[in-house]
N, CA, C and O atoms as CSV, one atom per row, in Angstrom:
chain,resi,resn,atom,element,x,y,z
A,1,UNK,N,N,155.501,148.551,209.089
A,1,UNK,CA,C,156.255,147.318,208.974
A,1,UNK,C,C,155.836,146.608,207.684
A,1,UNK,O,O,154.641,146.318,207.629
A,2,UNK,N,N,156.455,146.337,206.830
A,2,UNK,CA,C,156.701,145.135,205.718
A,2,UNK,C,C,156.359,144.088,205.875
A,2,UNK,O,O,156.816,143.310,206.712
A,3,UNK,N,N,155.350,143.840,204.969
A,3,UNK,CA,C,155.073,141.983,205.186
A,3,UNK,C,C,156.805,141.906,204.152
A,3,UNK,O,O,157.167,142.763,203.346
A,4,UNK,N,N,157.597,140.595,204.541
A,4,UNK,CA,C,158.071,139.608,203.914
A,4,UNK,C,C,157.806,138.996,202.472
A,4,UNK,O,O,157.160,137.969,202.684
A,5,UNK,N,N,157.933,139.091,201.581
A,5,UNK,CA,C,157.305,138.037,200.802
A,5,UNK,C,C,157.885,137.217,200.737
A,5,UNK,O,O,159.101,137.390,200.821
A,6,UNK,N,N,157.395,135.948,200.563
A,6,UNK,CA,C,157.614,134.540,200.683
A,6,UNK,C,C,158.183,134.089,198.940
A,6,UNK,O,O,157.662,134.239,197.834
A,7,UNK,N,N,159.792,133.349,199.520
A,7,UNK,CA,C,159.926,133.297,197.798
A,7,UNK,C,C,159.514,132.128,197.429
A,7,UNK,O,O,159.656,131.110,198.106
A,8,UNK,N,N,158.821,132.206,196.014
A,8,UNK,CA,C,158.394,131.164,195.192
A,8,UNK,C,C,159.003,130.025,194.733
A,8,UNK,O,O,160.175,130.363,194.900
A,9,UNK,N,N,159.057,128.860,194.249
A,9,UNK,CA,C,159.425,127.749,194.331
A,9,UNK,C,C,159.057,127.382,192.660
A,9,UNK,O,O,158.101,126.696,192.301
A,10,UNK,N,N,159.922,127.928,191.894
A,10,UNK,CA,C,159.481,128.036,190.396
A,10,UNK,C,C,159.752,126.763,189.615
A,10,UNK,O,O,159.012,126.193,188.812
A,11,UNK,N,N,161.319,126.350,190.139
A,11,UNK,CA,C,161.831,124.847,189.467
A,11,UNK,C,C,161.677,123.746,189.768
A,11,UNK,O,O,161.224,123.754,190.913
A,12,UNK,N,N,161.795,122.670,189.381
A,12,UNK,CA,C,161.396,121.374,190.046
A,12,UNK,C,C,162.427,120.509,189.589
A,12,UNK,O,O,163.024,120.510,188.513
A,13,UNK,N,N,162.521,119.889,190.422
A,13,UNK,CA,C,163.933,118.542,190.290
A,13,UNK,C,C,163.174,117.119,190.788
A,13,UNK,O,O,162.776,116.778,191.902
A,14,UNK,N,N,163.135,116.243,189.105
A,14,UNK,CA,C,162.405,114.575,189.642
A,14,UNK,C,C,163.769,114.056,189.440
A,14,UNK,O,O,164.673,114.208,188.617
A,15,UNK,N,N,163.443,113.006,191.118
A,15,UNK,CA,C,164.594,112.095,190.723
A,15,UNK,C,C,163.728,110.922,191.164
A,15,UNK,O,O,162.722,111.105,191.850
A,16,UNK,N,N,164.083,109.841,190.809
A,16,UNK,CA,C,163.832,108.551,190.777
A,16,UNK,C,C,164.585,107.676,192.294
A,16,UNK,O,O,165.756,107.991,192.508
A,17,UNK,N,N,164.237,107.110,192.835
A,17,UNK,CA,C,164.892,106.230,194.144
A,17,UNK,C,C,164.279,105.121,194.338
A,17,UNK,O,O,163.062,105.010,194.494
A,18,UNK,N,N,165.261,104.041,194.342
A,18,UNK,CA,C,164.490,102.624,195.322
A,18,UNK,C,C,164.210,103.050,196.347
A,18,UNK,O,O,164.547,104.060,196.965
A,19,UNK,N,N,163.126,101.698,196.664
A,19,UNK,CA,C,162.442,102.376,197.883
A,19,UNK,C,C,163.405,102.279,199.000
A,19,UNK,O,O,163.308,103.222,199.785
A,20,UNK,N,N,164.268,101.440,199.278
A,20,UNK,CA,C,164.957,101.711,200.415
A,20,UNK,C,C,166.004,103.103,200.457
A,20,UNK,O,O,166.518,103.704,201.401
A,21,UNK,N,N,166.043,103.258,199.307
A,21,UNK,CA,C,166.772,105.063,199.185
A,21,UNK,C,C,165.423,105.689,200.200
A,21,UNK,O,O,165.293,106.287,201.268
A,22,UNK,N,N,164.855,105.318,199.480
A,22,UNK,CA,C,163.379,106.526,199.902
A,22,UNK,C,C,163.260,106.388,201.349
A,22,UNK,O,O,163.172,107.392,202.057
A,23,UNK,N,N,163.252,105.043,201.902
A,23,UNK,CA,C,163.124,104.847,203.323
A,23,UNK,C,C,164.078,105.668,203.975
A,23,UNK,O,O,163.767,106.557,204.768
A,24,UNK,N,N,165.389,105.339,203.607
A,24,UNK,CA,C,166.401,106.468,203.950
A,24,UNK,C,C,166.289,107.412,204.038
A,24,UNK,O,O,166.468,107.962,205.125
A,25,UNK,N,N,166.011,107.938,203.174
A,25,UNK,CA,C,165.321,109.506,203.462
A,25,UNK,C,C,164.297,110.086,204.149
A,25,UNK,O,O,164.225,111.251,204.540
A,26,UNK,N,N,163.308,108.973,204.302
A,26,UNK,CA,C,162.458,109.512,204.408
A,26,UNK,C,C,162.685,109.403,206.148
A,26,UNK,O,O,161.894,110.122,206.759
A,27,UNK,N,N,163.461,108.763,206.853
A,27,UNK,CA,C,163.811,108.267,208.338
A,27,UNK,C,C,164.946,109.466,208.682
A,27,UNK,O,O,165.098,109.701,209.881
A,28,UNK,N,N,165.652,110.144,207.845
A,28,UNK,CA,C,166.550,111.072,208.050
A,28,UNK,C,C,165.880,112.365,208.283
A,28,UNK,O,O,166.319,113.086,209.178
A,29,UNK,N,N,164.446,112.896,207.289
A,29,UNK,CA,C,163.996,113.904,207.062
A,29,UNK,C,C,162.615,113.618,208.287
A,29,UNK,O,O,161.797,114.487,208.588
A,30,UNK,N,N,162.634,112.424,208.760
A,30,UNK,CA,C,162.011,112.419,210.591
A,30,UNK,C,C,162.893,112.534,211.514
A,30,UNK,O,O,162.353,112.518,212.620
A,31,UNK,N,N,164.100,112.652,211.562
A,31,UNK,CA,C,165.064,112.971,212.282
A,31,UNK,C,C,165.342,114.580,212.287
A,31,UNK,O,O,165.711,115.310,213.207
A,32,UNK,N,N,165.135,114.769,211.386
A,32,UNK,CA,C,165.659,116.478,211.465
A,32,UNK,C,C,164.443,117.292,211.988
A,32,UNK,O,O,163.357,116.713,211.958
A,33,UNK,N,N,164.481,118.307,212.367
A,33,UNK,CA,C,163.195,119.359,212.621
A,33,UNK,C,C,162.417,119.568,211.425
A,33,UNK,O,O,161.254,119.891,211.666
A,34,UNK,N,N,162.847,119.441,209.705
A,34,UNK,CA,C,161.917,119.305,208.852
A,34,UNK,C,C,161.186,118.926,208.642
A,34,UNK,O,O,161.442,117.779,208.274
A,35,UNK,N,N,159.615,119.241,208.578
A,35,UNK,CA,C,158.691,118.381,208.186
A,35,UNK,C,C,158.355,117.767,206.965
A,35,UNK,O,O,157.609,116.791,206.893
A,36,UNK,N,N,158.934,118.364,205.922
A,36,UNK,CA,C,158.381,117.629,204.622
A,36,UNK,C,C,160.019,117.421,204.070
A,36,UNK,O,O,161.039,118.051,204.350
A,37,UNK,N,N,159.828,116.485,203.345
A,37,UNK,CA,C,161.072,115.761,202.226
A,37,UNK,C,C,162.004,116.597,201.862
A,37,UNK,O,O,163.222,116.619,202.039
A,38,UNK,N,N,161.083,117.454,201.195
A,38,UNK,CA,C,161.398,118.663,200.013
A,38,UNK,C,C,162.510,119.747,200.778
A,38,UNK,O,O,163.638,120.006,200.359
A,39,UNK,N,N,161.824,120.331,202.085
A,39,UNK,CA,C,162.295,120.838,202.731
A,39,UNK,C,C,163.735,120.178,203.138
A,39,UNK,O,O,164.623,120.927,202.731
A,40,UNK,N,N,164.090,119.414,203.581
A,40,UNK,CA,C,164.959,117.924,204.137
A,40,UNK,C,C,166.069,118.659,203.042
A,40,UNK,O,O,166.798,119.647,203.123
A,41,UNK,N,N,165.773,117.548,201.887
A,41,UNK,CA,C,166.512,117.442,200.610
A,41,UNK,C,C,166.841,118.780,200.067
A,41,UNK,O,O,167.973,118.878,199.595
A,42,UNK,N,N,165.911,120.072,200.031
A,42,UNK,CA,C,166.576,121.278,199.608
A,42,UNK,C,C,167.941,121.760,200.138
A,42,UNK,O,O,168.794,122.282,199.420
A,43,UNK,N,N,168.087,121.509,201.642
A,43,UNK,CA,C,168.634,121.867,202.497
A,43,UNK,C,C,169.879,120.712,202.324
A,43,UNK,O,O,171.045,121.076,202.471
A,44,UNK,N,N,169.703,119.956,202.153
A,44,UNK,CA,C,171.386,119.198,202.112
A,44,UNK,C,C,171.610,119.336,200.805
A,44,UNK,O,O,172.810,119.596,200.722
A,45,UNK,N,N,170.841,119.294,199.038
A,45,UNK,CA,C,171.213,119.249,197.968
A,45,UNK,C,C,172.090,121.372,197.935
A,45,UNK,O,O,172.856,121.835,197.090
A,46,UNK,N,N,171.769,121.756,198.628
A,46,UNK,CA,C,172.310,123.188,198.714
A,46,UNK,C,C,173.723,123.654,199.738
A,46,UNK,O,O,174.392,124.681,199.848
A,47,UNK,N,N,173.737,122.283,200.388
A,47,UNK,CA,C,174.659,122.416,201.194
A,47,UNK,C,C,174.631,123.198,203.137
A,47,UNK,O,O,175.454,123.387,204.033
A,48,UNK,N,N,173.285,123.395,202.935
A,48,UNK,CA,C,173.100,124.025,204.058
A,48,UNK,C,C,172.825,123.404,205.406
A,48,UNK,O,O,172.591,122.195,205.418
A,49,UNK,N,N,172.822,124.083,206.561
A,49,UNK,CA,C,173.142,122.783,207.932
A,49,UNK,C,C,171.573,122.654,208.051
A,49,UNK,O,O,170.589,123.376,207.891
A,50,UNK,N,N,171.897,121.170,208.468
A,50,UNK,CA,C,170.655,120.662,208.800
A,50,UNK,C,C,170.100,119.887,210.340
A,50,UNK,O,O,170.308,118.724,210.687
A,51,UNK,N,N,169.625,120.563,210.808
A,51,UNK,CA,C,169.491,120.643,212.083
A,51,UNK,C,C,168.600,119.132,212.640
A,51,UNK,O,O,167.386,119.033,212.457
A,52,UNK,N,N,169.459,117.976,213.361
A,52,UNK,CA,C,169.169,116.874,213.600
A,52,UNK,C,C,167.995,116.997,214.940
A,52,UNK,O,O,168.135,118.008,215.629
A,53,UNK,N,N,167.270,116.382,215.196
A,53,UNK,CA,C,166.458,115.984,216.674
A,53,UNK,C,C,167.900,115.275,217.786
A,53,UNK,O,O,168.983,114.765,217.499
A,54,UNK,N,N,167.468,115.464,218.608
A,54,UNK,CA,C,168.391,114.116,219.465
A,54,UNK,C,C,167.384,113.984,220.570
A,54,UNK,O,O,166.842,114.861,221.242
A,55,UNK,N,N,167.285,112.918,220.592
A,55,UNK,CA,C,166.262,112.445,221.451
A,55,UNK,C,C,166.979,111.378,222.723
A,55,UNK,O,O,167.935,110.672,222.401
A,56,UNK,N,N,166.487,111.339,224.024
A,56,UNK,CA,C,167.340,110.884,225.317
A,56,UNK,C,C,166.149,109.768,225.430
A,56,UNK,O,O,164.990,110.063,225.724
A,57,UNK,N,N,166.520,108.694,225.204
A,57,UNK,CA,C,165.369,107.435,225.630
A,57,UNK,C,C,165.111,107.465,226.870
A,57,UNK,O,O,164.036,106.982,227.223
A,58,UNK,N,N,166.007,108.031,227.874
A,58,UNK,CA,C,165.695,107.836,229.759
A,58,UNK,C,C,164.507,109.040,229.542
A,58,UNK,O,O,163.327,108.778,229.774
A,59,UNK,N,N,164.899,110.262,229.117
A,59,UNK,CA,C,164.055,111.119,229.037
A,59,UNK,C,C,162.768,110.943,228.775
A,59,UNK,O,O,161.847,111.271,229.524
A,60,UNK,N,N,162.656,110.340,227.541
A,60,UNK,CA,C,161.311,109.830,226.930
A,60,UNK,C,C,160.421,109.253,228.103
A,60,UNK,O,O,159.438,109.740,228.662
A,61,UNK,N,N,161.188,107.873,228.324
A,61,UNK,CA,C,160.775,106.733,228.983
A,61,UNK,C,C,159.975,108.021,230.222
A,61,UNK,O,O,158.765,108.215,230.339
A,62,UNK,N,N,161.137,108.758,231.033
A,62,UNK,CA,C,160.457,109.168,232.391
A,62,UNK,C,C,159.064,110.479,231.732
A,62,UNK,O,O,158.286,110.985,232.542
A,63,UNK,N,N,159.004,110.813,230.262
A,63,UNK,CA,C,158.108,111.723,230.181
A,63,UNK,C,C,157.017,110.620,229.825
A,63,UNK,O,O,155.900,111.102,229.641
A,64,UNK,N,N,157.073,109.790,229.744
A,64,UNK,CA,C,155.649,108.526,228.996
A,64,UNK,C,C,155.440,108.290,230.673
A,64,UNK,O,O,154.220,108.365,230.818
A,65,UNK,N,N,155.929,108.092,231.729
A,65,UNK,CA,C,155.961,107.393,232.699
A,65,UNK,C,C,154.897,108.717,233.719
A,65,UNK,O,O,153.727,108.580,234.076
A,66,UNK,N,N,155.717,109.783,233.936
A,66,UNK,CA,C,155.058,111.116,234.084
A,66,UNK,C,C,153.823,111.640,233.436
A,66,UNK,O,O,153.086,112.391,234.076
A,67,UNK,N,N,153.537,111.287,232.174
A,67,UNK,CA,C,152.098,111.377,231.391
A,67,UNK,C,C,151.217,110.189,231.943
A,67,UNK,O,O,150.024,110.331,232.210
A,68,UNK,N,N,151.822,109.157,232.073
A,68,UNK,CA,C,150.258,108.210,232.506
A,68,UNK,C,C,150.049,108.349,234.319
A,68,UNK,O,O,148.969,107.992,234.790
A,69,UNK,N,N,151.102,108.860,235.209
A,69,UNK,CA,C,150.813,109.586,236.370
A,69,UNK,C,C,149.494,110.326,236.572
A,69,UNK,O,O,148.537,110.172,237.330
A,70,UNK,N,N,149.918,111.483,235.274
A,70,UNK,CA,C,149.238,112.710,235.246
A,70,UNK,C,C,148.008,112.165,234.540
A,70,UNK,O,O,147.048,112.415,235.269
A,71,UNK,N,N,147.579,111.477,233.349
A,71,UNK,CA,C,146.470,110.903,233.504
A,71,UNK,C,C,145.549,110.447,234.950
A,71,UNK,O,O,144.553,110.920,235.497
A,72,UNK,N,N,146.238,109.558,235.164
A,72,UNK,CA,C,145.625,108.670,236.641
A,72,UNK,C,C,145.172,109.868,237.542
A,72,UNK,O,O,143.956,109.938,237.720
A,73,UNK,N,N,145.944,110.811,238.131
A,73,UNK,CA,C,145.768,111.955,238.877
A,73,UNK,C,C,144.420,112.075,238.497
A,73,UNK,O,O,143.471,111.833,239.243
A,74,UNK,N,N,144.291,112.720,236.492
A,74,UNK,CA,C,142.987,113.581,236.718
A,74,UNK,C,C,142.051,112.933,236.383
A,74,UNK,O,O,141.088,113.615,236.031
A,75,UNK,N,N,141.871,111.433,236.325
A,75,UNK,CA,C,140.916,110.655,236.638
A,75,UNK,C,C,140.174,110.793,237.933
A,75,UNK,O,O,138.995,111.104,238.101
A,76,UNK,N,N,141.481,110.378,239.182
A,76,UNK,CA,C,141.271,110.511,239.894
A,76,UNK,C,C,140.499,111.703,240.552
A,76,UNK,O,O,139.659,111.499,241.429
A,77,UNK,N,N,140.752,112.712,240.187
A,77,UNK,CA,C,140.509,114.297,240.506
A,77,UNK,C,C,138.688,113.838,239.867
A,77,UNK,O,O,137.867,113.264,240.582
A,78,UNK,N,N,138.510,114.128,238.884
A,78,UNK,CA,C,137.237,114.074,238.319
A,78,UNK,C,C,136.403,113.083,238.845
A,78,UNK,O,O,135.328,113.525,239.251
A,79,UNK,N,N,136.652,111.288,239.019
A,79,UNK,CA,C,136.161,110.908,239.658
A,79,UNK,C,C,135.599,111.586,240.948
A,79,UNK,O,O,134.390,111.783,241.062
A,80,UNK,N,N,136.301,111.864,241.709
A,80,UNK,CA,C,136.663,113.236,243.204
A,80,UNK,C,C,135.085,113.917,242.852
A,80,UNK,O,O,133.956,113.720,243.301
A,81,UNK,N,N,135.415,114.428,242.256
A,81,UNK,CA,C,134.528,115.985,241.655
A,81,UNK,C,C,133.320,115.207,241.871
A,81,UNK,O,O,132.801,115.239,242.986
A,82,UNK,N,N,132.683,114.337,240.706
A,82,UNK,CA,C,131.853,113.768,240.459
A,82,UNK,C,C,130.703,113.207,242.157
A,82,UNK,O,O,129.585,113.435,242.619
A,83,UNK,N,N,131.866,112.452,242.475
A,83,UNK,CA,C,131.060,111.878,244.216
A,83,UNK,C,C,130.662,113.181,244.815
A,83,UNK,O,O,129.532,113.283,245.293
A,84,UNK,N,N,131.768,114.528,244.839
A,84,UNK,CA,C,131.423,115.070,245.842
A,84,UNK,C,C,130.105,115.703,245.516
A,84,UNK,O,O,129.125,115.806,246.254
A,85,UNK,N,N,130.281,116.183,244.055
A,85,UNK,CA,C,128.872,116.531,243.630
A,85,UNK,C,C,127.331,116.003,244.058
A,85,UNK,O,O,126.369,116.535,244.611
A,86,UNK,N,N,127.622,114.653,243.497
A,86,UNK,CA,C,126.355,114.160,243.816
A,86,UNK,C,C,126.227,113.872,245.590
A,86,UNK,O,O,125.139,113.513,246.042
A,87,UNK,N,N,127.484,114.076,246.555
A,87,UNK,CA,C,126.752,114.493,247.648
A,87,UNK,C,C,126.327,115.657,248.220
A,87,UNK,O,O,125.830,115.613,249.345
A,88,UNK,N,N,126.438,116.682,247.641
A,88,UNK,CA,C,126.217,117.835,247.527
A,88,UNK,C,C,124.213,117.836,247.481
A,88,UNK,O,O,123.428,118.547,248.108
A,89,UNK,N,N,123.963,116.769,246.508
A,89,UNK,CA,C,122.603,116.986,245.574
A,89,UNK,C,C,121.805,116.351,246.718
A,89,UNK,O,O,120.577,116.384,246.636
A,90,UNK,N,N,122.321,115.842,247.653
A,90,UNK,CA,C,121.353,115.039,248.812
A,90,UNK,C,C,120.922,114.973,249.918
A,90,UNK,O,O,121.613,114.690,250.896
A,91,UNK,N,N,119.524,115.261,249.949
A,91,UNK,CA,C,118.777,116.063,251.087
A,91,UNK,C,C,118.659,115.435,252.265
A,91,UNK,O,O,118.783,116.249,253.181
A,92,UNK,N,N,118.468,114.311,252.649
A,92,UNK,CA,C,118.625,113.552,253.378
A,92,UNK,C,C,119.180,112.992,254.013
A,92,UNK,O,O,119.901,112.383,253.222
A,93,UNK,N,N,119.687,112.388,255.842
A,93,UNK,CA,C,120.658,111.265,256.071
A,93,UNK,C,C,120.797,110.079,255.991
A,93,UNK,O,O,121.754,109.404,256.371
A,94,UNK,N,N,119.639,109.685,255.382
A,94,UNK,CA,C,119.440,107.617,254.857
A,94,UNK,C,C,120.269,108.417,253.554
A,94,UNK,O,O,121.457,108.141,253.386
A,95,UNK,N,N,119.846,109.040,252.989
A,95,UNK,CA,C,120.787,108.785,251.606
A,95,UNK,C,C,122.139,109.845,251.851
A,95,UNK,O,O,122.369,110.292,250.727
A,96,UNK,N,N,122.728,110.199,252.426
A,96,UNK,CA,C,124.023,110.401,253.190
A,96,UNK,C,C,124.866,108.971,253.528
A,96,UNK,O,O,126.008,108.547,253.355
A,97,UNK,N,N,123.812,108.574,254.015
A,97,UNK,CA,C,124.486,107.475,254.922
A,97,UNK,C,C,124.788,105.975,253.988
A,97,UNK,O,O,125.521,105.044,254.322
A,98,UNK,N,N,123.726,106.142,252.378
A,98,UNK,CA,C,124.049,105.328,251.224
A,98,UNK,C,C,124.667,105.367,250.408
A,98,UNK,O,O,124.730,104.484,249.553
A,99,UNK,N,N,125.288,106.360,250.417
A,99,UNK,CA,C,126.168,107.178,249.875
A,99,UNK,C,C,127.495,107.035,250.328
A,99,UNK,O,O,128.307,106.556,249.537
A,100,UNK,N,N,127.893,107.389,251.551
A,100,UNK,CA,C,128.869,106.912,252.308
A,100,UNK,C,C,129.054,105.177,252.182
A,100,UNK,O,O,130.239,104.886,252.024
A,101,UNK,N,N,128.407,104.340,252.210
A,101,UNK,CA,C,128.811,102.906,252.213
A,101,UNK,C,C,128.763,102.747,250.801
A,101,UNK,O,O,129.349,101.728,250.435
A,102,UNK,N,N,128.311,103.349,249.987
A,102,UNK,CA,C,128.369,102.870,248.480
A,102,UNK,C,C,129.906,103.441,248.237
A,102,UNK,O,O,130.780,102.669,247.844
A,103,UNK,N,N,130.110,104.465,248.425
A,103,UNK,CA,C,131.323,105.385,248.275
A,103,UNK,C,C,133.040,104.417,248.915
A,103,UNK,O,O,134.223,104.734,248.789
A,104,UNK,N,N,132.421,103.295,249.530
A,104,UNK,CA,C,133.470,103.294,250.549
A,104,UNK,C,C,134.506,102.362,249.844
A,104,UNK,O,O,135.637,102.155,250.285
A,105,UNK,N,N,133.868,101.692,248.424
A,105,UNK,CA,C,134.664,101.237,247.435
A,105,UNK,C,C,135.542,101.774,246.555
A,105,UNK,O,O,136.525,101.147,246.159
A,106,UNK,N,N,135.192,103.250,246.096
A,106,UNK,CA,C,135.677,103.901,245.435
A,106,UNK,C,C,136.792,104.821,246.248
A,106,UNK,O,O,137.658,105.547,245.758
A,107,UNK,N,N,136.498,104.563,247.648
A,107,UNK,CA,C,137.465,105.203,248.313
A,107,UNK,C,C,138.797,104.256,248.296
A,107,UNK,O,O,139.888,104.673,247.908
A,108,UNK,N,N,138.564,102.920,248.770
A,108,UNK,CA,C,139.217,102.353,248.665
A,108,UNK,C,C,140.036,102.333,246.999
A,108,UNK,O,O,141.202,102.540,246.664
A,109,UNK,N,N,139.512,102.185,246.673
A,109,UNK,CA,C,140.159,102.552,245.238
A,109,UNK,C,C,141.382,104.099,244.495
A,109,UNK,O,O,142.290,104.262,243.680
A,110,UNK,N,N,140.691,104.749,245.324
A,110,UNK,CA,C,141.493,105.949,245.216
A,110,UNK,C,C,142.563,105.644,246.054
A,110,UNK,O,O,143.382,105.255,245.221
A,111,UNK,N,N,143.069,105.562,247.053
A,111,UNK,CA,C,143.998,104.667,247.820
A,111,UNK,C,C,144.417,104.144,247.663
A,111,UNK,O,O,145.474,104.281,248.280
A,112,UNK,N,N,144.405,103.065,246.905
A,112,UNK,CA,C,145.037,101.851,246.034
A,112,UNK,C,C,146.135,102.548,244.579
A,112,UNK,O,O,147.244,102.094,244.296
A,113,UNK,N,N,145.367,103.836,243.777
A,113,UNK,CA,C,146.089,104.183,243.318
A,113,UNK,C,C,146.896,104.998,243.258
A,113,UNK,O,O,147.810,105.179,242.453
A,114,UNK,N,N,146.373,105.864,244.679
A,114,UNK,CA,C,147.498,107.021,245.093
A,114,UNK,C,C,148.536,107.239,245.848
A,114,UNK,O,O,149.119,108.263,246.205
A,115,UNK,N,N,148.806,105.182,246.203
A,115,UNK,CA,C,149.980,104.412,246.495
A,115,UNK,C,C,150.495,104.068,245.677
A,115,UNK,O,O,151.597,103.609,245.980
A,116,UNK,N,N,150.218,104.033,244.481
A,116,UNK,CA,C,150.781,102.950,243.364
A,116,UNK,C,C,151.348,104.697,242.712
A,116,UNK,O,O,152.548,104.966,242.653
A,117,UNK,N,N,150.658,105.334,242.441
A,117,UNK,CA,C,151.282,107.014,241.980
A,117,UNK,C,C,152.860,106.511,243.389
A,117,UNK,O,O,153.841,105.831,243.086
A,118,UNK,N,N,152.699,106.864,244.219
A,118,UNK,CA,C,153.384,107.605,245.419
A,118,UNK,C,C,154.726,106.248,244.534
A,118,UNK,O,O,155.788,106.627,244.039
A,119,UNK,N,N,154.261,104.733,244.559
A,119,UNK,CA,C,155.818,104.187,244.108
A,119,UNK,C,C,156.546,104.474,243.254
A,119,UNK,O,O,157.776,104.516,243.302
A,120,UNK,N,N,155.471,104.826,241.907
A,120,UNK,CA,C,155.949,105.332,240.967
A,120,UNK,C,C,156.946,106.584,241.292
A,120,UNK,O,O,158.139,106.280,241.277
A,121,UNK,N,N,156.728,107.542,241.497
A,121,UNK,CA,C,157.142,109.146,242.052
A,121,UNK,C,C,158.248,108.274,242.734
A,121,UNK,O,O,159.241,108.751,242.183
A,122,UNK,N,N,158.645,107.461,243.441
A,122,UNK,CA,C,159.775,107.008,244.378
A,122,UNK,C,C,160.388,106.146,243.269
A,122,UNK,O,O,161.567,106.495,243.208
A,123,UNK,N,N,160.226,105.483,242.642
A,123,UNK,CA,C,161.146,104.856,241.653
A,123,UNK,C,C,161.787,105.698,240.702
A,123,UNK,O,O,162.932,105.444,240.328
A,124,UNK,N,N,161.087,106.777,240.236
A,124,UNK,CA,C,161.551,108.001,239.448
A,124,UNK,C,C,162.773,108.700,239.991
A,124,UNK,O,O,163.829,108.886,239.387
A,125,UNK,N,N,162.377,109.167,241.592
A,125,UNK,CA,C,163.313,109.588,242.367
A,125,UNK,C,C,164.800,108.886,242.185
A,125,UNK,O,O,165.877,109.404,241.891
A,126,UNK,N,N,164.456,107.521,242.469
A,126,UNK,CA,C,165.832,106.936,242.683
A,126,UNK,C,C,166.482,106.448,241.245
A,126,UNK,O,O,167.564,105.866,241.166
A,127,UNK,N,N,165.718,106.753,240.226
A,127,UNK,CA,C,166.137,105.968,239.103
A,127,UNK,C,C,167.150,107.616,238.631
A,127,UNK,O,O,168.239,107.614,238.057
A,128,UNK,N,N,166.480,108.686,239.024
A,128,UNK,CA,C,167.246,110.265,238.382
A,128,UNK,C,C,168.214,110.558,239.257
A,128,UNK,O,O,169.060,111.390,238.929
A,129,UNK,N,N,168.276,109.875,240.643
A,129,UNK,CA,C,169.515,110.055,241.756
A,129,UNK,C,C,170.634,109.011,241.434
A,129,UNK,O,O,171.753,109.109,241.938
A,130,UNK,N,N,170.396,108.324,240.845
A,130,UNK,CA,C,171.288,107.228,240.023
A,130,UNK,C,C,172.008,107.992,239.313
A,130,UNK,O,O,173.175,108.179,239.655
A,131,UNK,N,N,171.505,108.585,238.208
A,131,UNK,CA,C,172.612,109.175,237.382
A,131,UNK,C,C,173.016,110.647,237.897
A,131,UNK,O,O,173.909,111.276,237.330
């Protein structure tokens, strides 16, 4: 198999722009899948298609909404880990039993947010059965 060679980029074209040209561009060439300018501008000064993003704000919104879920979860989870561990490490039932009443805050706490997850998950539901 053939490597490809990659073609070289021999000429150069300066052009001059106010900056709000430049802003323009530079907000168009974040819109497209191009990452750099050059790339952007080769591609329309040549006439060739230029492939836009389209982005769904409900979408967004429910993937930002779904990411701080999934945060909280593996807080939650690790917190988890952490207690069970250190009751794991303890030989005794006075410190079983200090453990358990120290714990009984953080339980409460996990509860508190794995109701507040559960509304979330139900507002999602009804907000995607809407449309």
């Amino acid at each position: 198999m053939q490597k490809q060679e990659k073609t070289k980029y021999t000429r150069r074209i300066t052009i001059r722009l106010k900056p709000e040209e430049f802003t323009r561009i530079e907000a168009a060439t974040k819109a497209s899948t191009h990452r750099k300018i050059s790339e952007y501008a080769r591609r329309v000064l040549l006439n060739k298609p230029v492939t836009v993003k389209y982005r769904n704000q409900s979408a967004d919104e429910l993937l930002s909404l779904l990411n701080t879920i999934k945060n909280e979860l593996s807080a939650i989870g690790n917190n988890f880990n952490q207690s069970v561990h250190k009751l794991h490490t303890m030989d005794t039932v006075t410190e079983i039993k200090n453990w358990a009443i120290i714990n009984e805050a953080s339980k409460n706490i996990l509860m508190q947010k794995v109701e507040e997850i559960r509304i979330k998950l139900i507002q999602i539901y009804e907000a995607c059965a809407r449309n």
